[in-house]
ZAKOLBA-351091 format. One record per residue: x, y, z of N, C-alpha, C, CB in turn. Coordinates in nm, 2 decimals, always signed. Glycine has a CB too. Example, Ala and Ser with C-alpha at 12.3 -4.5 7.8 and 13.67 -1.06 7.14 Angstrom:
<sites>
n_X; n_Y; n_Z; ca_X; ca_Y; ca_Z; c_X; c_Y; c_Z; cb_X; cb_Y; cb_Z
+1.32; -0.57; +0.78; +1.23; -0.45; +0.78; +1.32; -0.33; +0.78; +1.13; -0.45; +0.90;
+1.28; -0.22; +0.71; +1.37; -0.11; +0.71; +1.29; +0.00; +0.79; +1.41; -0.06; +0.57;
</sites>
This chain:
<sites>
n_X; n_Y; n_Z; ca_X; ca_Y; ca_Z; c_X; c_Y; c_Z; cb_X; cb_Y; cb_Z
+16.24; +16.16; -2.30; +16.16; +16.12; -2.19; +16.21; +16.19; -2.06; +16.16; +15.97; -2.17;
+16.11; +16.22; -1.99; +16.17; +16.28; -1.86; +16.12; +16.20; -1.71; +16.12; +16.45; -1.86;
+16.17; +16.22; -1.61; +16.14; +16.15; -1.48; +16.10; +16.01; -1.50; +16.04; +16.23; -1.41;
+16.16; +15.91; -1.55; +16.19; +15.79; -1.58; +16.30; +15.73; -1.48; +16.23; +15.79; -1.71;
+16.26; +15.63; -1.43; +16.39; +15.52; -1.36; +16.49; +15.57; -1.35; +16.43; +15.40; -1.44;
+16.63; +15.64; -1.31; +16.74; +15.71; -1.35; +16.84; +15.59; -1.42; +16.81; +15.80; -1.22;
+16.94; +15.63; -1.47; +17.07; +15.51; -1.50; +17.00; +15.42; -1.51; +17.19; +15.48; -1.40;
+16.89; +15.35; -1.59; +16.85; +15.20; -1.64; +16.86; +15.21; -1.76; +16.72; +15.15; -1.60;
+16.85; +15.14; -1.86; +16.81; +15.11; -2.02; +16.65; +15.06; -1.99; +16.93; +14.96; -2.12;
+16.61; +15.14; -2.09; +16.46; +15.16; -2.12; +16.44; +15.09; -2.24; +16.40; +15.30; -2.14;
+16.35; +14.97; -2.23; +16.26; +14.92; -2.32; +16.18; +14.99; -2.41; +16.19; +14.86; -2.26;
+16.19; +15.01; -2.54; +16.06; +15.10; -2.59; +16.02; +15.00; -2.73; +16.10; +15.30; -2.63;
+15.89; +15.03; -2.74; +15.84; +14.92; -2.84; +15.72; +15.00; -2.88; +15.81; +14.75; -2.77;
+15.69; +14.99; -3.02; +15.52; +14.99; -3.03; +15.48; +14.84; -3.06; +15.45; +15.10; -3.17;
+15.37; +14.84; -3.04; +15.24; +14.73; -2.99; +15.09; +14.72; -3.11; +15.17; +14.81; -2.83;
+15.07; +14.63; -3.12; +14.97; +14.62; -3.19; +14.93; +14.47; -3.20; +14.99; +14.68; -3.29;
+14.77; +14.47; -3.30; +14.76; +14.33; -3.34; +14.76; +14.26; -3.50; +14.64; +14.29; -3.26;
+14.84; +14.18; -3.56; +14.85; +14.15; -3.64; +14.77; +14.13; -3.75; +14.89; +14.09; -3.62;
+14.62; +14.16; -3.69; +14.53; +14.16; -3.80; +14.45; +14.26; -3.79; +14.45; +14.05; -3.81;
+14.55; +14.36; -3.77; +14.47; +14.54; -3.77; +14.41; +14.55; -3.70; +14.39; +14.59; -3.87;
+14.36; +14.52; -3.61; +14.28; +14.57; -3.50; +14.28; +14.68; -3.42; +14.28; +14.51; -3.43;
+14.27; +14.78; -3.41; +14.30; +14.86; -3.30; +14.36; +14.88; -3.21; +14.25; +14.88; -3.26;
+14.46; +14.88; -3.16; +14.53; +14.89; -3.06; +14.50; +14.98; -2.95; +14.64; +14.90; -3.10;
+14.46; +14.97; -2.80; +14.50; +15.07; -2.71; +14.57; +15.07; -2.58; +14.43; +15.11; -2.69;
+14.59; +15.19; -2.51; +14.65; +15.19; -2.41; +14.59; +15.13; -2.29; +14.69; +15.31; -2.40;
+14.65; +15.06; -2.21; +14.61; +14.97; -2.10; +14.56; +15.06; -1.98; +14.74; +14.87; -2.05;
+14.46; +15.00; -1.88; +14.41; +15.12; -1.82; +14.44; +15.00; -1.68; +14.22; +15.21; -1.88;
+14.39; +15.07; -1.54; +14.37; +14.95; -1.44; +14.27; +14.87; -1.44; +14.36; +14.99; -1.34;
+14.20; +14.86; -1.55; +14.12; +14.70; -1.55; +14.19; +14.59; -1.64; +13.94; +14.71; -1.63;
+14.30; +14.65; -1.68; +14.36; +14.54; -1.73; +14.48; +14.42; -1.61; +14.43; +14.61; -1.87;
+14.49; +14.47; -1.48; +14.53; +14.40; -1.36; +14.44; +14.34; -1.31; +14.59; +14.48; -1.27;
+14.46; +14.21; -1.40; +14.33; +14.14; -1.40; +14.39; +14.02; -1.23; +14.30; +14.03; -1.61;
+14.51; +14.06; -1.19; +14.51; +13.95; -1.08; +14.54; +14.05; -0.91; +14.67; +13.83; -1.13;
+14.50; +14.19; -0.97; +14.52; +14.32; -0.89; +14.60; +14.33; -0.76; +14.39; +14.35; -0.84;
+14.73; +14.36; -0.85; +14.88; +14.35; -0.76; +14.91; +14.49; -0.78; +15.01; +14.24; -0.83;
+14.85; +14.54; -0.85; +14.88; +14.72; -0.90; +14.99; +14.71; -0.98; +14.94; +14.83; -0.77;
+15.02; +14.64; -1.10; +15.12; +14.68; -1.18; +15.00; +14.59; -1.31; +15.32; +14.62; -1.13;
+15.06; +14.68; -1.41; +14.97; +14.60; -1.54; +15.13; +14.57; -1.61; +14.83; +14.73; -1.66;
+15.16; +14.44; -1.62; +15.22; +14.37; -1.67; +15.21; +14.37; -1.83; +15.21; +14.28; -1.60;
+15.32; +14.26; -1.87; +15.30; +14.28; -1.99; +15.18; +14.13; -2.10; +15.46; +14.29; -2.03;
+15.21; +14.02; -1.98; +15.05; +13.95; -2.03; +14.94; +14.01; -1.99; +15.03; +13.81; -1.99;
+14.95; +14.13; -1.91; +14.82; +14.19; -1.93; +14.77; +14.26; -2.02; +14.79; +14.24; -1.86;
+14.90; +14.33; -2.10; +14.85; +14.45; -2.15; +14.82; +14.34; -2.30; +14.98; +14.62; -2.15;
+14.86; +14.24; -2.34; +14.82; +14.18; -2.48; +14.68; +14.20; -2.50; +14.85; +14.02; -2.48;
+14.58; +14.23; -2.38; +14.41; +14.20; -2.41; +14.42; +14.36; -2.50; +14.27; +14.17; -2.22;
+14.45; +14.44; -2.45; +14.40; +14.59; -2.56; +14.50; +14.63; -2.64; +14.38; +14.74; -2.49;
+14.65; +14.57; -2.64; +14.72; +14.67; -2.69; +14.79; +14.55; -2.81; +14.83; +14.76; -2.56;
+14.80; +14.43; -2.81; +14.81; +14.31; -2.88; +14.97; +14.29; -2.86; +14.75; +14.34; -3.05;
+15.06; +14.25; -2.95; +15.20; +14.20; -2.95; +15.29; +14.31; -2.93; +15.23; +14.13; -3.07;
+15.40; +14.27; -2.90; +15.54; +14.40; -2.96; +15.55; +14.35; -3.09; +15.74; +14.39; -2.87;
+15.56; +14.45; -3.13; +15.61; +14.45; -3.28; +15.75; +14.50; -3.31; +15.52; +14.54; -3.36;
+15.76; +14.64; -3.28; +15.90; +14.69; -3.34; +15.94; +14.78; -3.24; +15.90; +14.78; -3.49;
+16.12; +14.71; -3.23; +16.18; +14.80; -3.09; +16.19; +14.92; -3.17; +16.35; +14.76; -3.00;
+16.18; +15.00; -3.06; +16.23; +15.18; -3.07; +16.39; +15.18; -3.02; +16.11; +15.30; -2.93;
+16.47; +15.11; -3.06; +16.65; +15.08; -3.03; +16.68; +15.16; -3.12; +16.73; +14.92; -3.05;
+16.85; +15.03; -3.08; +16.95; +15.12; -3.21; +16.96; +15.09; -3.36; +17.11; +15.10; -3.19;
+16.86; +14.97; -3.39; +16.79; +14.94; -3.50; +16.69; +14.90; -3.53; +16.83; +14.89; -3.54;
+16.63; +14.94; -3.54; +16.42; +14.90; -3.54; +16.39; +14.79; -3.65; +16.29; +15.07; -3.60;
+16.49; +14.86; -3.79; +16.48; +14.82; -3.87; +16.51; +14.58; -3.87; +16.57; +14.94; -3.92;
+16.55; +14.62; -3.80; +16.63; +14.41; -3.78; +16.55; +14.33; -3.66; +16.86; +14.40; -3.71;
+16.44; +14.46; -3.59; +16.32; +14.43; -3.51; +16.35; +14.29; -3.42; +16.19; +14.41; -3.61;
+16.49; +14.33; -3.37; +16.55; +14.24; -3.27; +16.48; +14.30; -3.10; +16.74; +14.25; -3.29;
+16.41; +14.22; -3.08; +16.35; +14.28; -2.93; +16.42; +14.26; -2.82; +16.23; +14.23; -2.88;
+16.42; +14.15; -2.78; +16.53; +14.09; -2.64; +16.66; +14.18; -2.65; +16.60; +13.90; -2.66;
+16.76; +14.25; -2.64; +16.87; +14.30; -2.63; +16.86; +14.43; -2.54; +16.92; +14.32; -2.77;
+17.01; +14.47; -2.54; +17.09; +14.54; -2.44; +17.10; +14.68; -2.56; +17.27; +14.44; -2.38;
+17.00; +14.72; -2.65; +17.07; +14.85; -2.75; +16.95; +14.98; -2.71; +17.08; +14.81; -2.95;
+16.86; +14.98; -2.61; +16.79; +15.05; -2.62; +16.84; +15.22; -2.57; +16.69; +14.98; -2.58;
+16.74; +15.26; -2.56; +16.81; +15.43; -2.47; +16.86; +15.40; -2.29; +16.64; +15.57; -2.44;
+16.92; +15.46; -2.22; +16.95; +15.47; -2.14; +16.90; +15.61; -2.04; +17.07; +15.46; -2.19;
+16.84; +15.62; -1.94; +16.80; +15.72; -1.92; +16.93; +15.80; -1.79; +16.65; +15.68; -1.88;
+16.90; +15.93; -1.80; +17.06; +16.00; -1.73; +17.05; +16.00; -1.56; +17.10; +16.20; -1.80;
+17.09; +16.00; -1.52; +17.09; +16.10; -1.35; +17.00; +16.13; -1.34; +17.18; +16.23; -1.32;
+16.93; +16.22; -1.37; +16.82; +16.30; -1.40; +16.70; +16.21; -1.46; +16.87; +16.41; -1.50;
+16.71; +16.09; -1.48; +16.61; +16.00; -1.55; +16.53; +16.09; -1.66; +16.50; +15.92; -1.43;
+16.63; +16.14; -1.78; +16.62; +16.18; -1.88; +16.69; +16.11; -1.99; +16.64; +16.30; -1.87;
+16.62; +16.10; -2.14; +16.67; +16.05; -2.26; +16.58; +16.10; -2.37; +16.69; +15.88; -2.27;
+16.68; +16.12; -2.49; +16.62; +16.17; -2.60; +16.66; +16.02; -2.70; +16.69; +16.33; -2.65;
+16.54; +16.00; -2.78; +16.55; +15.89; -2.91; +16.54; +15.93; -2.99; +16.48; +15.79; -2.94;
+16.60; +15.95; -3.13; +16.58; +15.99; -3.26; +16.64; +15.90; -3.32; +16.60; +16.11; -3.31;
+16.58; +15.82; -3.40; +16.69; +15.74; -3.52; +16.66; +15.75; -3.70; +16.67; +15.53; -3.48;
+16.73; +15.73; -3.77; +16.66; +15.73; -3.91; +16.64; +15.58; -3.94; +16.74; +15.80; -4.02;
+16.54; +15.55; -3.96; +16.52; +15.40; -4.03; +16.48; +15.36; -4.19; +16.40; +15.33; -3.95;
+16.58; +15.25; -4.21; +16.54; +15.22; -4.33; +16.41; +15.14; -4.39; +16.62; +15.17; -4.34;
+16.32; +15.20; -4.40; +16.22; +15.18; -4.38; +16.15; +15.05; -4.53; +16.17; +15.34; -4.35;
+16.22; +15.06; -4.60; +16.19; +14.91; -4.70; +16.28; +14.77; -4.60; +16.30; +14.93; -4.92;
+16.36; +14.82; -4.53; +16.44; +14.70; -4.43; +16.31; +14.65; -4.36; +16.57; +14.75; -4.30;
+16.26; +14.75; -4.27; +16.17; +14.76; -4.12; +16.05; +14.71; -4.20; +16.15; +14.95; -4.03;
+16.03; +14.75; -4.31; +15.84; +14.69; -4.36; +15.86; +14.51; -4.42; +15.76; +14.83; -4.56;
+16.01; +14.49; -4.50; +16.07; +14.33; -4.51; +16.05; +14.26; -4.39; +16.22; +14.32; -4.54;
+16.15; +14.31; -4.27; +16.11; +14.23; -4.14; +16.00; +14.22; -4.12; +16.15; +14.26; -4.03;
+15.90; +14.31; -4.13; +15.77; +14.32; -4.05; +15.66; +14.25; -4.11; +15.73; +14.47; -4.05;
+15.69; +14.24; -4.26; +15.60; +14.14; -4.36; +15.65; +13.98; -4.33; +15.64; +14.18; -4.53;
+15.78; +13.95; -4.31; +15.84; +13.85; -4.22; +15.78; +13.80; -4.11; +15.95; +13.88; -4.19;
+15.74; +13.86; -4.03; +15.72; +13.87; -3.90; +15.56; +13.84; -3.89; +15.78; +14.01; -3.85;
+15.47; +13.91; -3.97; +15.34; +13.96; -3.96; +15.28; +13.95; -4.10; +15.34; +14.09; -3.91;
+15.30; +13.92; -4.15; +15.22; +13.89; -4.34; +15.19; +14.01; -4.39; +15.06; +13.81; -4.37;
+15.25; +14.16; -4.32; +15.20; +14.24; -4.42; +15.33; +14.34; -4.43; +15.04; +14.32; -4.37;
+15.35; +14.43; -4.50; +15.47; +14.54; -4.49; +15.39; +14.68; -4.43; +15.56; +14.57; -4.67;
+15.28; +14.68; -4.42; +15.17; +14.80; -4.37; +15.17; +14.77; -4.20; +14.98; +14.77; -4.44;
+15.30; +14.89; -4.18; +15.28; +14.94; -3.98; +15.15; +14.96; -3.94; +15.35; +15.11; -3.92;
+15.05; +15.01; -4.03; +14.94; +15.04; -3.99; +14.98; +15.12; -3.80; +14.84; +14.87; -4.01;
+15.04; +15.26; -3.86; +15.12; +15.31; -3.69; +14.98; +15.40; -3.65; +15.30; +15.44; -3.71;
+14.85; +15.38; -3.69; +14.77; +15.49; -3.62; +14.66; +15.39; -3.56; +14.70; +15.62; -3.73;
+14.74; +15.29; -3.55; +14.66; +15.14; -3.47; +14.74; +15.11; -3.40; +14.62; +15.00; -3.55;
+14.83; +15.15; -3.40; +14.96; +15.08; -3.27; +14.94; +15.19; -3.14; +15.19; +15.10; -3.34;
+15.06; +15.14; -3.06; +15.08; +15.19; -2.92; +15.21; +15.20; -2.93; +15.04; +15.11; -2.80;
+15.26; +15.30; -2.84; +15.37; +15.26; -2.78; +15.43; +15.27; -2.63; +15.45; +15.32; -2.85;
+15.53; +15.17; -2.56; +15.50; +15.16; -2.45; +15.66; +15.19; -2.40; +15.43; +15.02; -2.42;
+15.70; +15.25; -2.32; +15.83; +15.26; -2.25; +15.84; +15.17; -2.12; +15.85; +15.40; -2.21;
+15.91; +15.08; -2.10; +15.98; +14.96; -2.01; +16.05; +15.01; -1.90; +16.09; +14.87; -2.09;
+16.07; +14.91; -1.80; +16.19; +14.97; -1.71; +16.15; +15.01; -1.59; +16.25; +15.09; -1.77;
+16.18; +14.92; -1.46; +16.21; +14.96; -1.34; +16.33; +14.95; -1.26; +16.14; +14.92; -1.27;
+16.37; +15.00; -1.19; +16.50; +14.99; -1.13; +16.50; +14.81; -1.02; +16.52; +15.17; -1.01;
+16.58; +14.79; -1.08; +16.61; +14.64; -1.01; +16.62; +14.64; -0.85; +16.76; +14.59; -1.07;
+16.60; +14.75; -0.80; +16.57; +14.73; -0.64; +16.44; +14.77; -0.61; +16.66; +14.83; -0.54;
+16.36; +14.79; -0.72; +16.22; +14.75; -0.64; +16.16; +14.62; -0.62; +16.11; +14.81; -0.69;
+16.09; +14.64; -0.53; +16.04; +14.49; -0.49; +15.91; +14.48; -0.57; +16.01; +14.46; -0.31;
+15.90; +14.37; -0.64; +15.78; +14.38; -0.72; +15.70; +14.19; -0.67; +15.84; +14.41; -0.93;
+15.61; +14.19; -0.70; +15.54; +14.10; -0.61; +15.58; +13.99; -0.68; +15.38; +14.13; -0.59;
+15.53; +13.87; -0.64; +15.58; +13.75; -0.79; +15.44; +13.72; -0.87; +15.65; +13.55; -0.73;
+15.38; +13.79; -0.84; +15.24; +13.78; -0.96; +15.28; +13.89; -1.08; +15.07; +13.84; -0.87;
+15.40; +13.95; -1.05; +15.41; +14.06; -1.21; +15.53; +13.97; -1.30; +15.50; +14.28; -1.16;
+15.45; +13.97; -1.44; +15.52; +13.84; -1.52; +15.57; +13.94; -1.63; +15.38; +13.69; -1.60;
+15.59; +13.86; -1.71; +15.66; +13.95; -1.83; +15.86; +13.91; -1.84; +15.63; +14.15; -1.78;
+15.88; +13.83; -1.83; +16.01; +13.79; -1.82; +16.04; +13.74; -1.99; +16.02; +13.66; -1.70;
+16.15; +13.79; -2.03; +16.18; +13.77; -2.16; +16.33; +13.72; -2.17; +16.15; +13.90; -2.24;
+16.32; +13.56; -2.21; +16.43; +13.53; -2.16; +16.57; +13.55; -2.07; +16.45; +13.51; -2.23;
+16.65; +13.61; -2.10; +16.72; +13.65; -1.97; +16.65; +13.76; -1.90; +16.87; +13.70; -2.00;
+16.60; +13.85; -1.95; +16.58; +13.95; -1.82; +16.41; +13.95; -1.76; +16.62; +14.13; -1.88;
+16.41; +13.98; -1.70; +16.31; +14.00; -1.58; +16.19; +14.11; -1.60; +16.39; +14.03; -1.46;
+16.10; +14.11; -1.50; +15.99; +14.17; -1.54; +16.03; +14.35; -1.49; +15.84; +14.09; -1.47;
+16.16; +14.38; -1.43; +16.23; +14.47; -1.39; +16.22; +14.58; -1.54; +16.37; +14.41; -1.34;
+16.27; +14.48; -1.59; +16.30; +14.54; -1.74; +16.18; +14.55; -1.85; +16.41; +14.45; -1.79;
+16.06; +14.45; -1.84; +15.93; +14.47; -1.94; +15.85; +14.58; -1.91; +15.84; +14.36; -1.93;
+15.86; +14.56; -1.72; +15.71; +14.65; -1.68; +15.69; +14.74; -1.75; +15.69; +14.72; -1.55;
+15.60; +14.79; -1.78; +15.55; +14.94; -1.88; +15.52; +15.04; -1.77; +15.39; +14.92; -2.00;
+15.61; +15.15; -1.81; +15.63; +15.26; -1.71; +15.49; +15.42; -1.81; +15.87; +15.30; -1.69;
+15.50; +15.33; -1.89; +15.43; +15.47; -2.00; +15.38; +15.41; -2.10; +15.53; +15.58; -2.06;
+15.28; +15.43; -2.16; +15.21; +15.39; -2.27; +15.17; +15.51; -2.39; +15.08; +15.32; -2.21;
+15.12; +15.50; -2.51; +15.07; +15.62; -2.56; +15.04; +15.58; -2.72; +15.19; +15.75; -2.54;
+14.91; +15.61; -2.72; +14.88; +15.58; -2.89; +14.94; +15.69; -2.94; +14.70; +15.58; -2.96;
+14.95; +15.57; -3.05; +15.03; +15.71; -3.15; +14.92; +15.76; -3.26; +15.19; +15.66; -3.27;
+14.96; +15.87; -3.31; +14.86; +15.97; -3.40; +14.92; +16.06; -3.47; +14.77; +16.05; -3.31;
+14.90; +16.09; -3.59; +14.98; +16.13; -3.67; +14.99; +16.29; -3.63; +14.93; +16.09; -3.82;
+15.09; +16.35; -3.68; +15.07; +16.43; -3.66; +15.13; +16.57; -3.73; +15.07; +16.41; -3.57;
</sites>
């Protein structure tokens, strides 16, 4: 990722809905209370749930935590992980009744504003300890095979 937040930890997740549906990327009609930020109970109407962090284990699809990327000085970071992927499709059948990512129906969304902006109190998305600093979606992007 490039020109991102500098020195924050970035949220990244793909998105979808649990009964296959299509998933897409949130546009500005989804600021349905028009504060100029599309939050993350907004983006549930097109893009459906988080499903699986893009962390330091995807596979154990722990979302709330402190393991994601970190972006540099430069508000740059690279992610590559290998996952075990009979782990990641167990949780996910756990989680969701199926072991099928069905990943050309998902989204994925990158998190993360710097804790000194001022953000209005109509932008929600607060996930137990942290704040909507940390949910807002700075980037979105269907995925597509490729």
């Amino acid at each position: 990722m490039f020109d991102t937040p500098k020195n924050i930890e970035h949220w990244e997740h793909f998105h979808g809905f649990p009964d296959g549906k299509e998933a897409n990327v949130p546009t500005m009609a989804q600021d349905k209370n028009h504060d100029g930020f599309i939050d993350l109970p907004e983006t549930e109407e097109v893009s459906g749930t988080t499903m699986v962090p893009l962390d330091d284990a995807p596979q154990d699809m722990n979302i709330p935590h402190d393991g994601y990327p970190v972006a540099d000085e430069n508000g740059h970071y690279e992610y590559e992980i290998d996952i075990p992927l009979e782990k990641l499709q167990a949780k996910f059948k756990d989680a969701f009744g199926t072991e099928d990512l069905q990943l050309d129906k998902r989204v994925v969304y990158v998190h993360g504003v710097p804790k000194d902006l001022e953000l209005p109190d109509t932008v929600g998305g607060c996930v137990m300890s942290y704040d909507a600093h940390t949910t807002l979606p700075i980037a979105a992007g269907k995925i597509e095979e490729a």
